[in-house]
C-alpha positions in Angstrom: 34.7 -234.4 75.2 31.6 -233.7 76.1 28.1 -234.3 74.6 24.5 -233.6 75.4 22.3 -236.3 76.0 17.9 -235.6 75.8 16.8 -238.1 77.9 13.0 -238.6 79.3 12.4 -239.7 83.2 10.0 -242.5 82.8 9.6 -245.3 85.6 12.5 -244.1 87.6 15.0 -244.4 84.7 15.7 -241.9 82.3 15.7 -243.0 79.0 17.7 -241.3 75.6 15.4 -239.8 73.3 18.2 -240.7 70.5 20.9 -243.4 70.6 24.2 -242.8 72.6 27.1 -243.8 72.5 29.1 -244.5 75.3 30.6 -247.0 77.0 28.9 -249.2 79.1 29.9 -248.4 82.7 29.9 -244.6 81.8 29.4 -242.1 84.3 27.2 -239.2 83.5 25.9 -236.1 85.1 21.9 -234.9 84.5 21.0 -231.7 84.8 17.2 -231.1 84.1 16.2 -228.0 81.8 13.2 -226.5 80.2 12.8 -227.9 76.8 13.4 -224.9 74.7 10.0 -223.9 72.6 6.8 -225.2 72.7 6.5 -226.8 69.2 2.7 -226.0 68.6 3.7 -222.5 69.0 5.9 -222.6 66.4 3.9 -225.1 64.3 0.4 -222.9 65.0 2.7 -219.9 63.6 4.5 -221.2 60.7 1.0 -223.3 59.5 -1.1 -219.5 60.2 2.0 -217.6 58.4 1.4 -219.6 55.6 -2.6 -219.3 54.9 -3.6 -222.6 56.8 -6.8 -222.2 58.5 -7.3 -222.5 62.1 -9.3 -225.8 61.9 -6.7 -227.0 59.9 -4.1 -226.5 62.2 -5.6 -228.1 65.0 -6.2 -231.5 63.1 -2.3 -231.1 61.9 -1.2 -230.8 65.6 -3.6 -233.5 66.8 -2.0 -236.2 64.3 1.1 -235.0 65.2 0.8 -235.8 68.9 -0.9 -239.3 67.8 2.6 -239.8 66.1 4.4 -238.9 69.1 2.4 -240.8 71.3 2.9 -243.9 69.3 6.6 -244.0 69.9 6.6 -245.7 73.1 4.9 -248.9 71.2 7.4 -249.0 68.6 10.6 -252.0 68.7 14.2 -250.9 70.2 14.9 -251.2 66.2 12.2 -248.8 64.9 12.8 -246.5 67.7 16.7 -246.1 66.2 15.5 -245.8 62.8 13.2 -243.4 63.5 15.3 -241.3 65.5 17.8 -241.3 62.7 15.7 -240.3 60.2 14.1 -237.4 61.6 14.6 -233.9 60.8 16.3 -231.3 63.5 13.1 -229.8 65.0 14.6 -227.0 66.4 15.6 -226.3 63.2 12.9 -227.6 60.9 11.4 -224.8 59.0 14.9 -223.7 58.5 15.2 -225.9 56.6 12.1 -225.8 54.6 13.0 -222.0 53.8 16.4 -223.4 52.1 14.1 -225.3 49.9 
């Protein structure tokens, strides 16, 4: 079976953006690729779409990549947590339509 694992290269190793699971020992093949949106594209568009200013907008996307930023300071046990518990981004406003 296979699976897709996101991974960042940090440091010479690349490390999982979510928690795998495999086997410790596994062998695995990495193929880079162009992450598939830029998010403050779509953010900018859904926030203008729905009467958000522009002002607005930016101060949105700038906490947004504070919160992002602050991952890498966050324990091994937040870092599963909070990988669990957020929403599909690809998918995100999806989801807020079904609302």
């Amino acid at each position: 079976m296979s699976q897709t694992i996101e991974a960042i290269y940090e440091n010479g190793i690349f490390r999982p953006l979510s928690p795998v699971n495999l086997p410790e020992g596994t062998r695995v093949r990495i193929a880079p690729g162009v992450w598939p949106a830029d998010t403050d594209d779509q953010v900018r568009e859904y926030l203008l779409s729905a009467g958000t200013t522009p002002a607005e907008i930016e101060r949105i996307l700038d906490n947004l990549r504070l919160l992002w930023g602050s991952y890498d300071s966050l324990t091994e046990r937040q870092r599963v947590e909070f990988d669990e518990s957020r929403l599909d981004q690809e998918h995100f406003f999806d989801h807020q339509s079904q609302r």
